[in-house]
N, C-alpha and C positions, 0 to 999 in steps of 0.2 A: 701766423706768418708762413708764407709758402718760399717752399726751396726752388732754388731753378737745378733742377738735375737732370733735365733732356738735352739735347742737342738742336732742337727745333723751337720756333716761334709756338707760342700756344695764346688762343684767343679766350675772351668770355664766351662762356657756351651754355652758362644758365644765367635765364632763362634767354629762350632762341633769339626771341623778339623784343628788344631792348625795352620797347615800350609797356611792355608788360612788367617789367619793374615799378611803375607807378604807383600800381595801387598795391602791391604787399608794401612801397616804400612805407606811402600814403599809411597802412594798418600798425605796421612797426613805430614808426615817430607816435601814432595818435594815444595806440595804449602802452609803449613800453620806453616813451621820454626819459631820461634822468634814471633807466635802471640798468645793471650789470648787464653786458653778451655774457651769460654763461650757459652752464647746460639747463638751468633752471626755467632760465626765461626764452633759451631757444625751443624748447617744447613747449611750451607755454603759445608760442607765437606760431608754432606750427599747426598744435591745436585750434586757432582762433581762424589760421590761414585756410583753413583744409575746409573750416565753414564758409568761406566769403565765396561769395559766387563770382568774382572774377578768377577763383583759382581751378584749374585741371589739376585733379590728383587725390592722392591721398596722404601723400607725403611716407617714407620709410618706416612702416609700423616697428619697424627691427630696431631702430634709430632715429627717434625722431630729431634729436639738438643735431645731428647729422644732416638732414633733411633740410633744418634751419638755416644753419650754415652756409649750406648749396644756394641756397637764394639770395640772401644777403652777403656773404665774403664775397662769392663770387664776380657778382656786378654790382651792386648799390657802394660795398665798399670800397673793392678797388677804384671804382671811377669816383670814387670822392663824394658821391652823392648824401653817406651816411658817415657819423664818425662814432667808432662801436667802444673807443676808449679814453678816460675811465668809465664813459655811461655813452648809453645810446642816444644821439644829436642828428641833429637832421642840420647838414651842413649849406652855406650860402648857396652852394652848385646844387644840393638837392630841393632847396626850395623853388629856385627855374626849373628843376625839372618836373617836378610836379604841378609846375605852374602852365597848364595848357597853352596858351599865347608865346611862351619858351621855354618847352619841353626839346623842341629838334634843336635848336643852337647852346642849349645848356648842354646835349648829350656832343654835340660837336664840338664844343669845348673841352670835355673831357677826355673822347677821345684822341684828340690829340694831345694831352696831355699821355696818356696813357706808359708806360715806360717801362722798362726791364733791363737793369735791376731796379730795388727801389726798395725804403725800408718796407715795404710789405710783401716784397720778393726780392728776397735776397738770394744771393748766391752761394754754393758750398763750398765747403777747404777746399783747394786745387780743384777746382772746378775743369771739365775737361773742354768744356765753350764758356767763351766769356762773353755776357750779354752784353751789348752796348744799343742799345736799338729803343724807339718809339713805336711799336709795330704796326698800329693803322697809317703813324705817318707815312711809312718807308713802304705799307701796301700802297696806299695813294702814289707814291710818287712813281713807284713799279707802275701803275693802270697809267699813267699819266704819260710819261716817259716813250712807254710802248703801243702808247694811242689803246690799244686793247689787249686784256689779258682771260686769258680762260680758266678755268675753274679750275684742270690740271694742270697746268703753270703755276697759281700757287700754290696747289696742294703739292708739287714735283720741286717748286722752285722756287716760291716765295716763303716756305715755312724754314726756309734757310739761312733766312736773313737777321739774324741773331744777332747781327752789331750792323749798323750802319755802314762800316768799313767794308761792308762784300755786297753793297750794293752794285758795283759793276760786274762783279763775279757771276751774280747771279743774274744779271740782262746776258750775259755772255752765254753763259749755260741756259737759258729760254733761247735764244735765236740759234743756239744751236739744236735744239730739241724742234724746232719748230721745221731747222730744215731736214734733218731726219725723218721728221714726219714726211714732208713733202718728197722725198724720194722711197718714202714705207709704200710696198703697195698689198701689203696685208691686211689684216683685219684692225682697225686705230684698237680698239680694245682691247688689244696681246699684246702688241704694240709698245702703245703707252702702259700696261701693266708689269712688260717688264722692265721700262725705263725706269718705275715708277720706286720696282723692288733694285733694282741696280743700285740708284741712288739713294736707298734708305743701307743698304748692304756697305756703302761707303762708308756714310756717313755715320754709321754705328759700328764699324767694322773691328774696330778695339774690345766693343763691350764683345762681339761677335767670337773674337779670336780668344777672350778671354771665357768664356763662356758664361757672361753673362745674359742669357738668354731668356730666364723665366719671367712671368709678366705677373703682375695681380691678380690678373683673370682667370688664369689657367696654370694647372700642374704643369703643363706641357712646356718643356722647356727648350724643343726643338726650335732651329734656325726659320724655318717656314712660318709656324706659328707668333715665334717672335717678330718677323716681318710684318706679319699678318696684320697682327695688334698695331705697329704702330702706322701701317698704311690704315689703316682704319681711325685710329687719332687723327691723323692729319689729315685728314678727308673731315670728321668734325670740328674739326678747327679751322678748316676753312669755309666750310659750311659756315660759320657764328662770323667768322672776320666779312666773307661777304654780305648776312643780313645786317649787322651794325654797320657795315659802310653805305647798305643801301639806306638805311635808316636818315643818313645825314642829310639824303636830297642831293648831293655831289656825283655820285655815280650812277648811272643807266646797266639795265640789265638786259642781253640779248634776248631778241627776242624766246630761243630754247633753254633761255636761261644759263647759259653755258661758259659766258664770257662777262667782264666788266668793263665798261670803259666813260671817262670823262661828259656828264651830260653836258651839251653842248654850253648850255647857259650860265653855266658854273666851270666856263674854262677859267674864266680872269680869278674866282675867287680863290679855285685850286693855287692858281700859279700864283696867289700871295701867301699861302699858308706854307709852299715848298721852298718860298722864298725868303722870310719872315720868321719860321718859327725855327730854334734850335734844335739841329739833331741827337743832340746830345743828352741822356737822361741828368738829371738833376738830385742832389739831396740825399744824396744815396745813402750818407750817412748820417744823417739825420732827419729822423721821425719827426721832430717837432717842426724845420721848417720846410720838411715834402708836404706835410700836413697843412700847414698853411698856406701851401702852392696850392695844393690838390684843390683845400675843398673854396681857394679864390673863385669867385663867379666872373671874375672880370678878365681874368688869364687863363689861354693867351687872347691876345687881340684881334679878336673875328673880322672878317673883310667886312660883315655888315655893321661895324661897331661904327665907322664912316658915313656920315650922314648921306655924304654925296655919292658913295656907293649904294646905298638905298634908295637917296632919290632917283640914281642912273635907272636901276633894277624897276621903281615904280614907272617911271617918264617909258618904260618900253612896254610893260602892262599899259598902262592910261596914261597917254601924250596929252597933252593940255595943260594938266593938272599943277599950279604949283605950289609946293611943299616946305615953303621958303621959312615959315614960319614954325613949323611942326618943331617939336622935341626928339629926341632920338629912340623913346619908347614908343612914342605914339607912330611914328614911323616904322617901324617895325611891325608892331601891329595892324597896320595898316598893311606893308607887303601881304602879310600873311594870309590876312584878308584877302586882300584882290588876287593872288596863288589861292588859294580857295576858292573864290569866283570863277576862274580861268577853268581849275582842274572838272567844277560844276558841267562849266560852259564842253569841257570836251567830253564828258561820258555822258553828257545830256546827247551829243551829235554821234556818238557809239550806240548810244540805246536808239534812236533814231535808225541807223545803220541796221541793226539786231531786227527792230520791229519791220521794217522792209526785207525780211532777206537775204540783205545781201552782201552777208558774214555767214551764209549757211554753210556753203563750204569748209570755209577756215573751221567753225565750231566742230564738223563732222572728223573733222580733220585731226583737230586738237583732240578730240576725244580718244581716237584711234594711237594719237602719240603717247596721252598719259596712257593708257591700257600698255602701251610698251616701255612706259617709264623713259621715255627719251629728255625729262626736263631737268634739270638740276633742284627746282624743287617742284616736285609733281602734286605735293598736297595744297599749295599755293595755285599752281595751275587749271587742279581740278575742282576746285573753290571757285574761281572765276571762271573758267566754261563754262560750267554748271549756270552759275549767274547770267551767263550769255544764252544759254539754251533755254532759261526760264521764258527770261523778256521775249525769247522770239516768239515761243512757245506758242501762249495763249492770252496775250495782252496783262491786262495790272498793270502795279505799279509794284516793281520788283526790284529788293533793294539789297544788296550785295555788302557784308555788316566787314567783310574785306579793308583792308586799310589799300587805300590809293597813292601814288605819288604823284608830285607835282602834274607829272604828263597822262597823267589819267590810267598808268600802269600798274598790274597789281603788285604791292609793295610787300604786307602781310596777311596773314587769316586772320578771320573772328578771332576776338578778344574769347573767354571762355562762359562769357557770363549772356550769353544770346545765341541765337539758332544765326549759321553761316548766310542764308540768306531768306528773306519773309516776304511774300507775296501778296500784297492784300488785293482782292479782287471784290471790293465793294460789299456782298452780303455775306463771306466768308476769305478768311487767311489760311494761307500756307506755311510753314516754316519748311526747309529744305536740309538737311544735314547731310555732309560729304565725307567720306572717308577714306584710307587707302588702308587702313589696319584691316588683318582679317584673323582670322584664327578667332582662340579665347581670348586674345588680348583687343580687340573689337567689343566684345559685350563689357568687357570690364572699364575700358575707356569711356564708351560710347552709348549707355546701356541706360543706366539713370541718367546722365546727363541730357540727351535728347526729352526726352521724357520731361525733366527740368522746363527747360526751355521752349514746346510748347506748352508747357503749365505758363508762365510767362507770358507766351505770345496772349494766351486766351484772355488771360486775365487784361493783359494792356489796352489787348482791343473791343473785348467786351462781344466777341464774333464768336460764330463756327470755327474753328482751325485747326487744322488736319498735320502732317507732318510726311515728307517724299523722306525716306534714308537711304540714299544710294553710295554702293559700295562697288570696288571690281568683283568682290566674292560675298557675299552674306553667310557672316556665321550661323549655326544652328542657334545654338544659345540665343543669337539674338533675336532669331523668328520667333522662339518660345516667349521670350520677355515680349516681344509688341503685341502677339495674340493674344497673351494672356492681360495685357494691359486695354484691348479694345473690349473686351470681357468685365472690366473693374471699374464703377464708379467710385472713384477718391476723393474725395473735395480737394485733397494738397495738390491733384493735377487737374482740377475741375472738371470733373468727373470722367468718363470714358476717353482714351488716348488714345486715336489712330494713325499709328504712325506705320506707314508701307515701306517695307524692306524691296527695294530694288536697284538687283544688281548691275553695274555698269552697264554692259552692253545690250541688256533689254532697256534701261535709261536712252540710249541712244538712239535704238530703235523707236522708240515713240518721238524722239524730236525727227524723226526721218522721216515718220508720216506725217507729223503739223506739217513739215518741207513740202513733201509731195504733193500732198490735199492743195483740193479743186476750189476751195472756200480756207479763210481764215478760222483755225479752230477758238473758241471762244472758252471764257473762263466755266461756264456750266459743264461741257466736257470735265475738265479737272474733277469738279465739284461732285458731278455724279462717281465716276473712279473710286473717289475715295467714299462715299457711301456705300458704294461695290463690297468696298472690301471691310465693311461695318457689317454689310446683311450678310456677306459670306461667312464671315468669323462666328455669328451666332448659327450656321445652321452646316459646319462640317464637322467631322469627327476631333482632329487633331491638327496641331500647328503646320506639317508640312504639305496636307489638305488645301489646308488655306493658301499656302504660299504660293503652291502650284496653280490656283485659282486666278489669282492675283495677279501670279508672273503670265499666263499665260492671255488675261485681260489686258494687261498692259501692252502687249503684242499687238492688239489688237482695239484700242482703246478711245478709237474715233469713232470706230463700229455704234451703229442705233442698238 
């Protein structure tokens, strides 16, 4: 049971991408039904977790039933998905969710249920904020309200909203941030940093005055540090409240990622769920019937629960059509359907786009942004360019394992159990892996896994397949593991693994020559490269030999 003892809103923040709950749900119901959550069986399942190839990680070797915990309390069981007592149950809401066909409307169900307090977050003696709040609702109705909201807006302004009663307080204090900005004529970065500590310096100013200062993290119990820490919480907590809202399909993401606001086609449904649904938390004091709100799959009542709201939503997809007869599951399934058709239909006409050219710019563009981290989320960013620079590249069929949203925008990254995007070019495949880690925490992330995953690709396609690893910086460590792997026949990676370490902005450089060139470069360019850098590996001294080989082919990589 968690205490509320901050002063601010806080979101689910494990795991990032809500959807990635599925399948540890999916592992926990299948082998641990009908037994105790305790330390016993949370290692138990961490150990089982740490094997399935849809997970990243290794889980807390210091603490594993720790590690367990973080994945399941934090989202499978506050959103009702699992019910962990007296035994492990996989609850009506978690059976839609791992129900593909209503996986997005199960998790939107819950998040709007979502609430604090609640028996599973409760609050302490004289608490010094009283929670009264639904917090996805009361963010929805903030992006709603103000047509668009930006990343520090909630991180400055919406982590504020702790009870639903200082929902005006806090439109008040954004439009006044907003026109300060507007008369700032400094740097927005110092800016907005010190509005950002002004307003945590308020708002914690008791624990401040009392010298409450020191944090979990650190000895350090000075006033700065203290800040520090929790401008850095609320910057991850708004980071998690944004990607589960993008999750639902309701909200659009600017384009730098920067801001939220209402997709257009999902105005009417917002404005029934703000109108519709109670502000007010529920059950607070009793477990048994929040429990049997929670894990309801049927509350609250979704705008698509409305047959006629579905068929409106289908009649503007496919006019003609009528549905007069349909059920209200089979209608459903069918939207989602024909939203999957549509979203086909538009990165079918962006790859079209990409293969002509004439995204070259924007790609070149985008690339120079992530290098300067201008996105809000840059590893999602550089995930799709990359994607976009492929297809332009050298033809294939280049397929971006990215999750999409409705409007053809990138939503989230590769799952963890496939290479971010696979190129097959007829008598040989690509896999492509993206990253922004650098340091040793790069080889230890990134290191076996790639490796993984072309074992994978080869096997699936039964082809040649090679592997691009582009980074802004390439660790050492990780040039030694790929040399030393284009050196190894293994059968668990089918045999030799070529996988080339290149770093960003020689990445970029070679999509600037396919641009330039006088001819279309073709997939056999690719294909010889990476044999390049098979016959160099056997005949240099040492791994940064090679690398420099490589990197400096790469520059030059249309050359006869």
């Amino acid at each position: 049971m968690a205490r509320l003892q901050g002063r601010t809103l806080f979101f689910i923040t494990s795991p990032r991408s809500p959807f990635k709950m599925i399948p540890e749900i999916s592992l926990l119901v299948k082998d641990f039904t009908g037994k105790g959550w305790n330390t016993t069986t949370q290692e138990e399942f961490i150990k089982e977790l740490v094997q399935d190839e849809h997970f990243e990680g290794t889980g807390s070797p210091k603490d594993l039933a720790f590690s367990a915990r973080d994945r399941i309390n934090r989202g499978p069981k506050a959103l009702g998905f699992v019910d962990l007592k007296p035994s492990i149950q996989l609850t009506d809401a978690g059976k839609n969710f791992i129900d593909e066909d209503l996986c997005e409307e199960a998790l939107l169900r819950q998040l709007l249920k979502f609430q604090l307090p609640s028996p599973y977050h409760t609050e302490t003696t004289n608490p010094d904020v009283t929670f009264c709040v639904k917090p996805y609702l009361e963010i929805l109705r903030l992006v709603y309200t103000l047509e668009k909201v930006t990343f520090d807006e909630i991180m400055i302004f919406g982590m504020q909203l702790t009870s639903y009663t200082k929902f005006d307080e806090v439109i008040q204090k954004i439009l006044k941030f907003r026109e300060a900005k507007e008369n700032n004529r400094g740097s927005y970065k110092n800016f907005m940093g010190k509005y950002r500590d002004d307003e945590i310096f308020s708002i914690f100013s008791d624990d401040i005055q009392q010298g409450n200062t020191k944090t979990r993290e650190s000895k350090d119990a000075s006033v700065a540090k203290f800040i520090k820490t929790k401008a850095s919480n609320q910057r991850d907590y708004t980071d998690a409240c944004f990607r589960y809202l993008r999750a639902t399909g309701l909200v659009s993401i600017s384009q730098k990622g920067k801001s939220l606001y209402i997709t257009p086609e999902k105005k009417a449904e917002v404005e029934y769920y703000l109108n519709n649904i109670d502000r007010k938390p529920v059950f607070i004091d009793s477990e048994r019937e929040y429990k049997a709100y929670l894990f309801d799959s049927t509350v609250p009542t979704l705008y698509t629960d409305d047959r006629d709201n579905i068929i409106q939503e289908l009649r503007v997809i496919s006019p003609g059509i009528s549905y007069s007869d349909w059920d209200i599951f089979a209608l459903k399934k069918e939207l989602k359907h024909k939203l999957t058709e549509r979203k086909a239909g538009i990165i079918s006409k962006q790859v079209k786009r990409l293969k002509d050219y004439k995204e070259y710019a924007d790609v070149i563009g985008t690339f120079g942004d992530i290098m300067n981290k201008a996105y809000y989320d840059t590893p999602l960013m550089f995930e799709w360019n990359t994607w976009r620079a492929m297809t332009m590249l050298d033809g294939g069929n280049i397929v971006a394992n990215l999750k999409f949203d409705d409007n053809g925008d990138p939503l989230s990254t590769a799952s963890g159990n496939m290479a971010d995007i696979v190129c097959d070019y007829g008598k040989f495949a690509l896999a492509v892996e993206v990253t922004m880690q650098s340091g040793q925490k790069q080889y230890e992330m990134e290191g076996e896994p790639v490796s993984r995953h072309l074992a994978k690709l080869k096997k699936e396609t039964g082809k040649e397949a090679y592997c691009f690893f582009i980074a802004p910086k390439i660790n050492e460590s990780c040039i030694a593991h790929f040399f030393v792997l284009h050196k190894l026949n293994l059968s668990s990676y089918g045999g030799e693994s070529v996988i080339i370490p290149l770093e960003l902005d020689v990445f970029t450089k070679m999509v600037e020559q396919s641009g330039k060139a006088t001819y279309e470069p073709s997939p056999e360019q690719v294909h010889k490269f990476c044999k390049y850098s098979m016959e160099v590996a056997k005949s240099v001294n040492n791994e940064m030999e090679w690398y420099e080989k490589i990197r400096s082919k790469a520059l030059d990589w249309l050359a006869a």
